[in-house]
DRENZASE-485994 format. One record per residue (C-alpha): residue in one letter; chain; x, y, z. Coordinates in nm, 2 decimals, padded with zeros to 4 digits. Each point is the difference from the previous one (the first is absolute). Layout:
BEGIN
<node r="A" c="A" c1="X" c2="Y" c3="Z"/>
...
END
This chain:
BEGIN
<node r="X" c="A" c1="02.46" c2="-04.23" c3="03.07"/>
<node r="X" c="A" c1="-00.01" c2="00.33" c3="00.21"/>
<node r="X" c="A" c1="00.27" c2="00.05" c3="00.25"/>
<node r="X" c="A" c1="00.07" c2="00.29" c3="00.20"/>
<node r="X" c="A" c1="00.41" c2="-00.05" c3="00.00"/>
<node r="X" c="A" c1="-00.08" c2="00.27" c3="-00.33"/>
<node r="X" c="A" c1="-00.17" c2="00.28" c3="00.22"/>
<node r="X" c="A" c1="00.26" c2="-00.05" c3="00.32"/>
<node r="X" c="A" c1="00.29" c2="00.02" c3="-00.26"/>
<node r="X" c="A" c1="-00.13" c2="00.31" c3="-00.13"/>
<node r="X" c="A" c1="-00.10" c2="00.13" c3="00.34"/>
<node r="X" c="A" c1="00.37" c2="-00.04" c3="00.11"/>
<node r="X" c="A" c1="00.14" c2="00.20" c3="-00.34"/>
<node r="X" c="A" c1="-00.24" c2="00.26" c3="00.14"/>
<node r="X" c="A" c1="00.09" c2="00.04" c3="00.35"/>
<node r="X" c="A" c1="00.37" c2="-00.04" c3="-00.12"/>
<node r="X" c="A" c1="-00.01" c2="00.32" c3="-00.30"/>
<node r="X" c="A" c1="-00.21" c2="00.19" c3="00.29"/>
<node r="X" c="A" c1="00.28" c2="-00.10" c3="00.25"/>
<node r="X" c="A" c1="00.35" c2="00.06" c3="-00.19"/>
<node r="X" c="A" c1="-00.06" c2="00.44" c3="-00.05"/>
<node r="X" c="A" c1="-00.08" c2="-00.01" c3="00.35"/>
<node r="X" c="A" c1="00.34" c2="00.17" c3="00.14"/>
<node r="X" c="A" c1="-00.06" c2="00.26" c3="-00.34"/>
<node r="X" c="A" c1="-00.38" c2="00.06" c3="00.10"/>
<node r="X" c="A" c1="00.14" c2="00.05" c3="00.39"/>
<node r="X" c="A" c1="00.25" c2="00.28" c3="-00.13"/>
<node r="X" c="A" c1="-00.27" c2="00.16" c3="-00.21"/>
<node r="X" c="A" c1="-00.21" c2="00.01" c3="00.27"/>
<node r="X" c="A" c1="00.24" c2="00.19" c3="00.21"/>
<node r="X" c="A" c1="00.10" c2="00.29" c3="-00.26"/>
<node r="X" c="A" c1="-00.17" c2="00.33" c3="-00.05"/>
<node r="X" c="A" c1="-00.36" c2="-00.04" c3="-00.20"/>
<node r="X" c="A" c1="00.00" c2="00.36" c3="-00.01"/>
<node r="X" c="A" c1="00.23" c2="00.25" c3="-00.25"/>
<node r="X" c="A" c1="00.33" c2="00.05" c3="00.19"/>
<node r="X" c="A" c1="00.27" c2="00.32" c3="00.04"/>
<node r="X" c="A" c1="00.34" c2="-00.02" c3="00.00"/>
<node r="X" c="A" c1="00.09" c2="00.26" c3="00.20"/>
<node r="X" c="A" c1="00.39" c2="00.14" c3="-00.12"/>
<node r="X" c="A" c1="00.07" c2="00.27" c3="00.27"/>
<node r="X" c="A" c1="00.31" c2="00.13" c3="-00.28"/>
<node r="X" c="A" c1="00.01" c2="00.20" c3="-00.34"/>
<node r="X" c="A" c1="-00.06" c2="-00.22" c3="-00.29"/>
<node r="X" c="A" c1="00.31" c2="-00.17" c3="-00.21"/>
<node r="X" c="A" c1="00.17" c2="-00.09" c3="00.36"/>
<node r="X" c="A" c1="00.07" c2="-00.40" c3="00.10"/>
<node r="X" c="A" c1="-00.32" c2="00.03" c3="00.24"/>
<node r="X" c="A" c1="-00.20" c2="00.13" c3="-00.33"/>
<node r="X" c="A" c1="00.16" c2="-00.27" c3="-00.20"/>
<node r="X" c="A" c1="-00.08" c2="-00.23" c3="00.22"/>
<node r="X" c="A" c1="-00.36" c2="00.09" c3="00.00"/>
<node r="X" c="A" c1="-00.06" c2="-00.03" c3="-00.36"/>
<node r="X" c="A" c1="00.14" c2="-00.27" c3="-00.05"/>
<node r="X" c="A" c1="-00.24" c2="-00.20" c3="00.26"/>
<node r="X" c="A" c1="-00.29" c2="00.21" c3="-00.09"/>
<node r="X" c="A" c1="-00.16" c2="-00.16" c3="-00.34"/>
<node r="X" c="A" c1="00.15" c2="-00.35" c3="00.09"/>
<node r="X" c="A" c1="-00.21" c2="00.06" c3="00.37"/>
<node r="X" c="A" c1="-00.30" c2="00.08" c3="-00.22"/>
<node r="X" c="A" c1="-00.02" c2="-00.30" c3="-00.24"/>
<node r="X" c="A" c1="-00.02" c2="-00.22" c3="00.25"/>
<node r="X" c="A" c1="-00.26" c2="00.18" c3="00.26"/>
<node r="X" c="A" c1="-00.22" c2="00.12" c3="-00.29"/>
<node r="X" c="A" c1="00.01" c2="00.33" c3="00.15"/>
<node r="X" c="A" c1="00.17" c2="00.33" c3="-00.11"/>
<node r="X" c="A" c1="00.33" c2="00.05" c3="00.23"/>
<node r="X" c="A" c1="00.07" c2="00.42" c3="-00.03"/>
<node r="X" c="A" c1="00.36" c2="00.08" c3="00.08"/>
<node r="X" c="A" c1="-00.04" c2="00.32" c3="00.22"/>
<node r="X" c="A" c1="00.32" c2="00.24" c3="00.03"/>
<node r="X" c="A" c1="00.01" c2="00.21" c3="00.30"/>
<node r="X" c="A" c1="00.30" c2="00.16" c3="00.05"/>
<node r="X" c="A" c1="00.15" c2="00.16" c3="00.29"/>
<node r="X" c="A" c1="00.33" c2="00.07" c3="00.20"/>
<node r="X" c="A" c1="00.07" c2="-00.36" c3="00.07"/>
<node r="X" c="A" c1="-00.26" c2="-00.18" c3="-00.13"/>
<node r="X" c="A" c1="-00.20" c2="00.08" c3="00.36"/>
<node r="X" c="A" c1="-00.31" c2="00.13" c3="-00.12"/>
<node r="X" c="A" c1="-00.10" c2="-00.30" c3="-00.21"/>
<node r="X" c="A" c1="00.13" c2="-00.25" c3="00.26"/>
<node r="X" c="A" c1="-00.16" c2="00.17" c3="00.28"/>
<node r="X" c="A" c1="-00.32" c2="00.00" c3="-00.25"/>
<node r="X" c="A" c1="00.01" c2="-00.40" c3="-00.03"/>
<node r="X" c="A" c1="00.10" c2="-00.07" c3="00.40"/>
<node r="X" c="A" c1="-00.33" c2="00.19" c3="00.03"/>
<node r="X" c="A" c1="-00.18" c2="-00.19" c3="-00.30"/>
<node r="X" c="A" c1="-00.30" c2="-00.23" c3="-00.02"/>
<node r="X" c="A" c1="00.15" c2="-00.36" c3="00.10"/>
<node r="X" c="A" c1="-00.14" c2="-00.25" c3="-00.26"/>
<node r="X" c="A" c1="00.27" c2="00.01" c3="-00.26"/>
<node r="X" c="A" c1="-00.15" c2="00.29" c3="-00.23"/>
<node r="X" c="A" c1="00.28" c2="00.24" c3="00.12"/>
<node r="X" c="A" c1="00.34" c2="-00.07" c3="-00.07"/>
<node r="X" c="A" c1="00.33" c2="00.14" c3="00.06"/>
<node r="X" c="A" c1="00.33" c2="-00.04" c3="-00.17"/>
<node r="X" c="A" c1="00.25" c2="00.09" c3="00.26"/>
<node r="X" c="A" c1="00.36" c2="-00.04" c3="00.04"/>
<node r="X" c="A" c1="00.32" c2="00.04" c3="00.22"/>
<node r="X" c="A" c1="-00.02" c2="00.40" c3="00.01"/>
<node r="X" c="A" c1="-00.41" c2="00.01" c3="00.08"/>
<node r="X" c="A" c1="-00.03" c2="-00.36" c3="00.22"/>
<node r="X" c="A" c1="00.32" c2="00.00" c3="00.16"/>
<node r="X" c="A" c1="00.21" c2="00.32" c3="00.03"/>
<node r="X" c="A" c1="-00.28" c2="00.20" c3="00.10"/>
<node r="X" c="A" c1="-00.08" c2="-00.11" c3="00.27"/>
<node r="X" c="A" c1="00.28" c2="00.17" c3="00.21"/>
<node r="X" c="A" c1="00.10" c2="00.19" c3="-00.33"/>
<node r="X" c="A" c1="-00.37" c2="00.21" c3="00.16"/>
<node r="X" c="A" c1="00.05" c2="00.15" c3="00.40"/>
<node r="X" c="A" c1="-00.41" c2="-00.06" c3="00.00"/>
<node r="X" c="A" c1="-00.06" c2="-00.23" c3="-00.27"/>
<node r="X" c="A" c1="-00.38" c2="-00.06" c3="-00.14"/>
<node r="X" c="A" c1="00.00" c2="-00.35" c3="-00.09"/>
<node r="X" c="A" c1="00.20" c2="-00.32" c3="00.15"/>
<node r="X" c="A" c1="00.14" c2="-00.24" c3="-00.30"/>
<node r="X" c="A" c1="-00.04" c2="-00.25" c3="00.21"/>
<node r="X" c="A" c1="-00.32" c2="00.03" c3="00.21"/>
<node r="X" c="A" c1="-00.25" c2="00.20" c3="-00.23"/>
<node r="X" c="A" c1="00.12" c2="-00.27" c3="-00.30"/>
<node r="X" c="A" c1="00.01" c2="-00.35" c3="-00.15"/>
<node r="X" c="A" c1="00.23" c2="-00.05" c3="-00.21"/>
<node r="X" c="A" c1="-00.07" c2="-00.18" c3="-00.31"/>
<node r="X" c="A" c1="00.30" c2="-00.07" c3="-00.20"/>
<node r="X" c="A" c1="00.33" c2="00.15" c3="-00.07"/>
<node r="X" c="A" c1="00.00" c2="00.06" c3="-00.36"/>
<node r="X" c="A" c1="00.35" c2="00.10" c3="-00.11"/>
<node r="X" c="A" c1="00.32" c2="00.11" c3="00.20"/>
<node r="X" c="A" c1="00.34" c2="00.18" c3="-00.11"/>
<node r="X" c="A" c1="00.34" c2="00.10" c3="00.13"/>
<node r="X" c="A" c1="00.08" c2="00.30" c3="00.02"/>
<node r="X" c="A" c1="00.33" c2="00.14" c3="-00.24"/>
<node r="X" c="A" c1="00.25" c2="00.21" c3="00.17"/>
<node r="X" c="A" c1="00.14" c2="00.18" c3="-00.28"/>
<node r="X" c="A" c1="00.29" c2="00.29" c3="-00.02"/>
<node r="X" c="A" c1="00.12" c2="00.26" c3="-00.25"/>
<node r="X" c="A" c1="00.30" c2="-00.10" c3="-00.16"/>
<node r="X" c="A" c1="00.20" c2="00.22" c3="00.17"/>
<node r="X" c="A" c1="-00.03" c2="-00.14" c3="00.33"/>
<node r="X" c="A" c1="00.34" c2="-00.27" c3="00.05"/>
<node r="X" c="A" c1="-00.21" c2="-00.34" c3="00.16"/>
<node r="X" c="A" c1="-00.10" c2="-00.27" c3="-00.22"/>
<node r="X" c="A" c1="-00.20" c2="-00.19" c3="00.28"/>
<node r="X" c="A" c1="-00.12" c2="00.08" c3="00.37"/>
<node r="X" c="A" c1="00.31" c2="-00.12" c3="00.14"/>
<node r="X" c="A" c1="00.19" c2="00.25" c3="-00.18"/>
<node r="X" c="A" c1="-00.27" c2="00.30" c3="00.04"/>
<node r="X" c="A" c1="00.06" c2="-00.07" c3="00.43"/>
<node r="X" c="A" c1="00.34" c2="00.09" c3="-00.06"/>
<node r="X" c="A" c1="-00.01" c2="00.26" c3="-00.25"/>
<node r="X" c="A" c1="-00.26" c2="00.18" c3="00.22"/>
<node r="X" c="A" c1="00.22" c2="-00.11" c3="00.30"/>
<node r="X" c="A" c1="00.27" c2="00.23" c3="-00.15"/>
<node r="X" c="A" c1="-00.23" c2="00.30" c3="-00.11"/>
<node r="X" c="A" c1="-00.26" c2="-00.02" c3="00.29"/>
<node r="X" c="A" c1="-00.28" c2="00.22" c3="-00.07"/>
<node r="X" c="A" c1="00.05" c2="00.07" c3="-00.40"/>
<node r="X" c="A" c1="-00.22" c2="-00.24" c3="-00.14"/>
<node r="X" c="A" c1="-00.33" c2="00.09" c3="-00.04"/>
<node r="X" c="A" c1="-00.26" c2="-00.27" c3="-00.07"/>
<node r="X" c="A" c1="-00.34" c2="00.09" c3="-00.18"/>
<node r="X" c="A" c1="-00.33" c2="-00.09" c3="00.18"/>
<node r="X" c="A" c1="-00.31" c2="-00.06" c3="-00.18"/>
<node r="X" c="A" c1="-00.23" c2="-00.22" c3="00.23"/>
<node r="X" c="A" c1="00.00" c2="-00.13" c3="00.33"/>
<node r="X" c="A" c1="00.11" c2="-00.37" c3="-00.12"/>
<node r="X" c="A" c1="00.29" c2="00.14" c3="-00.12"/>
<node r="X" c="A" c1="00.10" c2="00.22" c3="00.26"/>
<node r="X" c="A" c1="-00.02" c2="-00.28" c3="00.23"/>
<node r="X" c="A" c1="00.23" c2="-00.22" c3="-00.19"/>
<node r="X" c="A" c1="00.22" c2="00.31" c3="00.00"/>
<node r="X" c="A" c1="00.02" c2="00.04" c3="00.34"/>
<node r="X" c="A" c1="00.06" c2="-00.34" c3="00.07"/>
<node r="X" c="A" c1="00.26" c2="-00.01" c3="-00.22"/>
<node r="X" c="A" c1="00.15" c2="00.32" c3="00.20"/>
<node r="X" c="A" c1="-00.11" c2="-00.20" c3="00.32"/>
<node r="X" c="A" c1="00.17" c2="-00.30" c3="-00.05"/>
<node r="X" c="A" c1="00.34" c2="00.14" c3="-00.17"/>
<node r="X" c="A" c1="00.02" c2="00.26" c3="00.26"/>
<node r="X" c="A" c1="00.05" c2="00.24" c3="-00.26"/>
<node r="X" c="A" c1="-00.14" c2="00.39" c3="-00.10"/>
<node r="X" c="A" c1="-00.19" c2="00.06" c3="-00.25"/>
<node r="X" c="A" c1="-00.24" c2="00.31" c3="-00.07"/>
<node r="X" c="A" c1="-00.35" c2="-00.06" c3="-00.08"/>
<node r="X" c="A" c1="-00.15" c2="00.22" c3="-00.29"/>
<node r="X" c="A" c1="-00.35" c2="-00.03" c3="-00.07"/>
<node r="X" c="A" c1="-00.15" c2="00.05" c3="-00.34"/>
<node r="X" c="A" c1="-00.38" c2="-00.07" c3="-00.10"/>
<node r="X" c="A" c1="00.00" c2="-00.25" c3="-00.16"/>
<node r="X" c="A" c1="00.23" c2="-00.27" c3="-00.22"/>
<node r="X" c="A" c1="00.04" c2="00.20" c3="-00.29"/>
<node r="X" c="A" c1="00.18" c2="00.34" c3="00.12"/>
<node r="X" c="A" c1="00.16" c2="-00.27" c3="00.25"/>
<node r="X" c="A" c1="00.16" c2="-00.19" c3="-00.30"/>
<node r="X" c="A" c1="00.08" c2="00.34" c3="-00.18"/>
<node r="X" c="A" c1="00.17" c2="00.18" c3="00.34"/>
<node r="X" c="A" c1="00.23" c2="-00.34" c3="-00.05"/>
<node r="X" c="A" c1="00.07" c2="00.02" c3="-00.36"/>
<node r="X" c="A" c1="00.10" c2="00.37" c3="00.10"/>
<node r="X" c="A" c1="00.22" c2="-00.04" c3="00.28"/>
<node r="X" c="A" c1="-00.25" c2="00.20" c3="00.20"/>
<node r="X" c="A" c1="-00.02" c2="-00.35" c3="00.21"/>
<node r="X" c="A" c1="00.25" c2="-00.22" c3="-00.02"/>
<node r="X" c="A" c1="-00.20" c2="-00.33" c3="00.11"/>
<node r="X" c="A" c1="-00.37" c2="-00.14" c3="-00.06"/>
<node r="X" c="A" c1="-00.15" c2="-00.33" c3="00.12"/>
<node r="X" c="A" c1="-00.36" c2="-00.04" c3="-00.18"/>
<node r="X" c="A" c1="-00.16" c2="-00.26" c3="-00.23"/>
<node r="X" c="A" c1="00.21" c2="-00.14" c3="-00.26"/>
<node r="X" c="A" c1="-00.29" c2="00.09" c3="-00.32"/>
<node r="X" c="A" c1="00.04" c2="00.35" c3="00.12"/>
<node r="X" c="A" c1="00.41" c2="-00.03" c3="-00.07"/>
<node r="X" c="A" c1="00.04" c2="-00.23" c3="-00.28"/>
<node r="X" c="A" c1="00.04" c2="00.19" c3="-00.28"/>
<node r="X" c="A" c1="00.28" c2="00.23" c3="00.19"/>
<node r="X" c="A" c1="00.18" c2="-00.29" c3="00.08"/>
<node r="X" c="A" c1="-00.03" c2="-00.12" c3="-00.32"/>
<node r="X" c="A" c1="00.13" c2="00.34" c3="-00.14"/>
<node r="X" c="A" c1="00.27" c2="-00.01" c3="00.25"/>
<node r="X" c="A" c1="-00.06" c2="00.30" c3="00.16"/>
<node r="X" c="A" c1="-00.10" c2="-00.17" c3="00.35"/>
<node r="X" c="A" c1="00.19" c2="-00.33" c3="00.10"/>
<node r="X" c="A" c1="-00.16" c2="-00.24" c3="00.23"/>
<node r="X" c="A" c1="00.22" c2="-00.07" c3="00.31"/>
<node r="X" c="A" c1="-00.25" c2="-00.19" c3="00.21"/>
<node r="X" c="A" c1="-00.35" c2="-00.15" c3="00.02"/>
<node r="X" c="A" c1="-00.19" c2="-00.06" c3="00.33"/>
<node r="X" c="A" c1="-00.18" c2="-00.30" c3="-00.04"/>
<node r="X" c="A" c1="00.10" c2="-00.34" c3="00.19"/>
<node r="X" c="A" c1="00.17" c2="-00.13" c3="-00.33"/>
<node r="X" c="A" c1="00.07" c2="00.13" c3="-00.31"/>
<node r="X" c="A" c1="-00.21" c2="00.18" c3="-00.25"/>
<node r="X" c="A" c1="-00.10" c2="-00.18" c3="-00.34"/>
<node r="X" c="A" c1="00.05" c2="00.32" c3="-00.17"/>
<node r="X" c="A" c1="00.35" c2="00.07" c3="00.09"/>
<node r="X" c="A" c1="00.13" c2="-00.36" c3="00.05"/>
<node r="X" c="A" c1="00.38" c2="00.13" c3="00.05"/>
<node r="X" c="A" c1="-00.13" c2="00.27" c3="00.32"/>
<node r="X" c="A" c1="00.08" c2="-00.14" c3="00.33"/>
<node r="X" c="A" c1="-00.24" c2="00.01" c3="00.27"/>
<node r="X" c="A" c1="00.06" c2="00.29" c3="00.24"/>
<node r="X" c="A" c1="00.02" c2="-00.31" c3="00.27"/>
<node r="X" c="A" c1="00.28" c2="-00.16" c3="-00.23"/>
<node r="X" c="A" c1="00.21" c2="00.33" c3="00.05"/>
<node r="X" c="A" c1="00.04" c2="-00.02" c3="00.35"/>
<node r="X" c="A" c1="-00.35" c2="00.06" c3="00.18"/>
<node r="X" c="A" c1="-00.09" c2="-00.29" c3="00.13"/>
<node r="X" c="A" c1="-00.37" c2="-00.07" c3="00.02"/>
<node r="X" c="A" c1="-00.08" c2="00.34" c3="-00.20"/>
<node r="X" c="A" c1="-00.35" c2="-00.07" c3="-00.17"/>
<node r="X" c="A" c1="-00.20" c2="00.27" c3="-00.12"/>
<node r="X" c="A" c1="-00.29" c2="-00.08" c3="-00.30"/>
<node r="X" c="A" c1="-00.33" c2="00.20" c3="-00.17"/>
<node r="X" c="A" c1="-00.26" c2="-00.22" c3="-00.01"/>
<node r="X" c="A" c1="-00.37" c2="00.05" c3="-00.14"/>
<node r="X" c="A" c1="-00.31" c2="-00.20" c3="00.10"/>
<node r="X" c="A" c1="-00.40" c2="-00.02" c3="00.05"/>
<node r="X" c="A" c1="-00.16" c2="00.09" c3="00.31"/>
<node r="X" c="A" c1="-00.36" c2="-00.03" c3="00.13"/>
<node r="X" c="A" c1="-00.13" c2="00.14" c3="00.32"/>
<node r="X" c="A" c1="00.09" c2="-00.21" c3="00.30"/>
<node r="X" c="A" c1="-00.39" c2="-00.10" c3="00.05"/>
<node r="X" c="A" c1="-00.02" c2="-00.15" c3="-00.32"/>
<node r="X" c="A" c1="-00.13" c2="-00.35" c3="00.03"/>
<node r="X" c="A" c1="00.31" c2="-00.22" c3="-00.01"/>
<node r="X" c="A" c1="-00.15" c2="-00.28" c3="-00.23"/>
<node r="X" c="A" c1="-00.07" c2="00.35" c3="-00.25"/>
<node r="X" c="A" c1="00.39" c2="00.09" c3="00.08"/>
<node r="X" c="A" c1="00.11" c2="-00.35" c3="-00.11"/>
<node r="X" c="A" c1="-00.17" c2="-00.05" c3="-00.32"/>
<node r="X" c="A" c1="00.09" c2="00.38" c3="-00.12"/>
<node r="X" c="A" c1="00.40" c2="-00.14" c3="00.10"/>
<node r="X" c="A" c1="-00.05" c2="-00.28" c3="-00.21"/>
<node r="X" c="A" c1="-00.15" c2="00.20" c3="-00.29"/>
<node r="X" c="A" c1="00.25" c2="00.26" c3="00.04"/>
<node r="X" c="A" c1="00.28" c2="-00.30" c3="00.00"/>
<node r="X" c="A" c1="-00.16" c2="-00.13" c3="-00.34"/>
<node r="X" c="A" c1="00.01" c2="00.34" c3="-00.15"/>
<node r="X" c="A" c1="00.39" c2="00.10" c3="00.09"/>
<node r="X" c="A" c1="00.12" c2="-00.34" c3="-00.18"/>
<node r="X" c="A" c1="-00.23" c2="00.05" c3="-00.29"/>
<node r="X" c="A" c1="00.30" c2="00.01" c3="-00.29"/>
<node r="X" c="A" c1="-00.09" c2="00.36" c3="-00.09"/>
<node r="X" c="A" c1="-00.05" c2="00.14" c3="00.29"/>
<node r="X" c="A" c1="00.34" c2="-00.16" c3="00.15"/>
<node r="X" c="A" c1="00.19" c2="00.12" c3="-00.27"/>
<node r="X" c="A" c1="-00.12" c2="00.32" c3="00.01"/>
<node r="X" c="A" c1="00.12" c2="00.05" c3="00.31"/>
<node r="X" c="A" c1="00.35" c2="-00.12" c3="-00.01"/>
<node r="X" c="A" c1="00.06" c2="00.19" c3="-00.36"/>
<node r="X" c="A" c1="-00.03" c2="00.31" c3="00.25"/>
<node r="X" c="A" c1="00.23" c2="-00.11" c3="00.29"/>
<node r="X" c="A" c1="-00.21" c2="-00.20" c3="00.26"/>
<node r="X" c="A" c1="-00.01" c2="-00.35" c3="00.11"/>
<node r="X" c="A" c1="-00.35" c2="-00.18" c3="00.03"/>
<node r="X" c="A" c1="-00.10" c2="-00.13" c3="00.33"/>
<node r="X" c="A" c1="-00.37" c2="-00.12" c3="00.05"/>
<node r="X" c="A" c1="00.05" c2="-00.10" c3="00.32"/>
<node r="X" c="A" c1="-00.30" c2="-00.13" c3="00.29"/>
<node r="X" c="A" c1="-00.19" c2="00.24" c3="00.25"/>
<node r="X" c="A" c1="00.22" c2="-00.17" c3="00.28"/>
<node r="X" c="A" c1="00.28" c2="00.02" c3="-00.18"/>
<node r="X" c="A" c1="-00.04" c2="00.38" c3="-00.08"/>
<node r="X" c="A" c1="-00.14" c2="00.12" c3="00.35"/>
<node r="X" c="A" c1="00.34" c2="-00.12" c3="00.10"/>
<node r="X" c="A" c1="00.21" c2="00.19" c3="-00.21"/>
<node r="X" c="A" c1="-00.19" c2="00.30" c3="00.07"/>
<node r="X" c="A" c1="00.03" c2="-00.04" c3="00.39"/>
<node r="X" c="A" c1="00.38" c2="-00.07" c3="-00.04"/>
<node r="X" c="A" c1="00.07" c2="00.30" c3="-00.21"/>
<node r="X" c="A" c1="-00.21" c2="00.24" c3="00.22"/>
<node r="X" c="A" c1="00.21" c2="-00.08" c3="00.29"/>
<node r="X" c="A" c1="00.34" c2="00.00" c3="-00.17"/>
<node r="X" c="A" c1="-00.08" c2="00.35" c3="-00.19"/>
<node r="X" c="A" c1="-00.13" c2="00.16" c3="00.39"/>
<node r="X" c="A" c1="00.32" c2="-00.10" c3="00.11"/>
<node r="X" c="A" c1="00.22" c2="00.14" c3="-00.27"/>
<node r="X" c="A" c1="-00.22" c2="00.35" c3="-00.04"/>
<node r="X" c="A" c1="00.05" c2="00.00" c3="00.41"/>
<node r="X" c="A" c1="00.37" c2="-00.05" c3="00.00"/>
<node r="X" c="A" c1="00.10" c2="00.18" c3="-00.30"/>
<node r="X" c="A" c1="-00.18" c2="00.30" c3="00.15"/>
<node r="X" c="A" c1="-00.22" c2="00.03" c3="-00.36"/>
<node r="X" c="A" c1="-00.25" c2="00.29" c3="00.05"/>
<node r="X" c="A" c1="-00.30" c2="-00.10" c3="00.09"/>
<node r="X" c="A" c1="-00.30" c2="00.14" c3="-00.16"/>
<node r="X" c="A" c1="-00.31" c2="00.22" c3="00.14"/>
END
């Protein structure tokens, strides 16, 4: 005999297979249908450039659209950031950003040409990393502690190298917080920084510990501090510089995605997700922790945050070290 209990039980498998992607068509819906540019306002082969690539062909699988990764180098990463604040807001134009471009210069600049946090949405922070204090062999301290007193007794004979305004920071709040002299010696960029070290030239450097490793490996630079809030997988038996007597001392490099801040926010949460997806893909993750950085992935919320605190704590410590502020 014909009954319709057949049709409605087919009619509900329907409506429930056309019902259970919803949430997955939603985010779809929301990202870029159009190819997309990954703005890196840095020189290729850096963590923002790393960070980049990485996303880039992952990004493109899944919006069926090619990503280009689009290097545009300039003294402090302004140009391409500036290029992005100023960008089409429907998530075609990205930015990678991080501490030195979306934090430090915002005071790091007298008149500065984009805000990190107005002109922005943040997306996700990608990966983060302490910073290594390191010292030539000759210098006596083994840890921070000791460095306050060693430069206690020889004020003004230490010289520490400089090689980007994230680490210059951390140096000055080291010198802020130990009340101690230490002379500032710029170099452009981590490679003659590392080599004025080996040399003596310098006698300190704080910078990013896959720029250091295979010195300190060869023993010709010892780590005596790193400035992260605890203690660095890489170099398990470094104590914190908070641990050695500067309480509260935080100072990390961090690397994420931004949009423009008019970007629809449903189009900002699904490109967090997918960018959250991507960073805890097993390659990807492991590719960046075999070269010295911890994986984030965290929410828009979550990130805006993090941005807003570290732009205030860096305008306070470039104002009351007295850092030179840039033209």
């Amino acid at each position: 005999m014909f009954t319709l209990r057949k049709p409605y039980r087919l009619l509900s498998v329907l409506v429930g297979m056309a019902l259970c992607p919803a949430a997955s068509f939603g985010q779809a819906s929301a990202l870029p249908n159009k190819p997309v540019r990954i703005i890196v306002p840095n020189a290729a082969a850096g963590p923002n450039d790393l960070v980049g690539r990485m996303i880039a062909p992952k990004l493109s699988e899944t919006l069926g659209q090619s990503v280009i990764v689009d290097n545009r180098p300039s003294a402090n990463g302004v140009i391409g950031s500036e290029y992005v604040a100023r960008a089409v807001a429907d998530g075609t134009v990205l930015a990678v950003g991080n501490s030195g471009t979306h934090a430090v210069n915002a005071t790091l600049y007298k008149k500065p040409t984009y805000d990190p946090v107005r002109d922005f949405a943040a997306i996700s922070e990608v990966i983060f990393s302490s910073l290594v204090l390191v010292a030539h062999p000759s210098v006596k301290a083994n840890n921070v502690k000791e460095l306050i007193a060693e430069a206690r007794r020889t004020p003004g004979k230490l010289n520490i190298g400089v090689a980007g305004a994230t680490g210059e920071i951390a140096g000055n709040l080291i010198k802020l917080q130990g009340q101690i002299e230490l002379n500032n010696v710029p170099y452009k960029g981590g490679t003659p920084a590392v080599a004025a070290v080996m040399s003596n030239e310098s006698q300190l450097l704080l910078t990013l510990y896959s720029s250091l490793k295979g010195p300190i490996d060869a023993g010709k630079l010892k780590p005596i501090g790193v400035t992260g809030s605890r203690r660095d997988p890489q170099l398990p038996n470094v104590p914190t510089v908070a641990e050695s007597g500067l309480d509260g001392y935080q100072v990390e490099f961090w690397v994420g995605v931004f949009a423009p801040a008019k970007t629809p926010a449903a189009t900002v949460q699904a490109l967090g997700r997918e960018i959250v997806r991507i960073v805890n893909l097993p390659e990807v993750k492991e590719r960046f922790i075999r070269v010295g950085y911890e994986v984030v992935g965290s929410t828009p919320d979550q990130f805006a945050e993090r941005v807003r605190r570290d732009t205030e704590k860096y305008r306070k410590i470039i104002l009351d070290s007295g850092m030179q502020q840039l033209d």
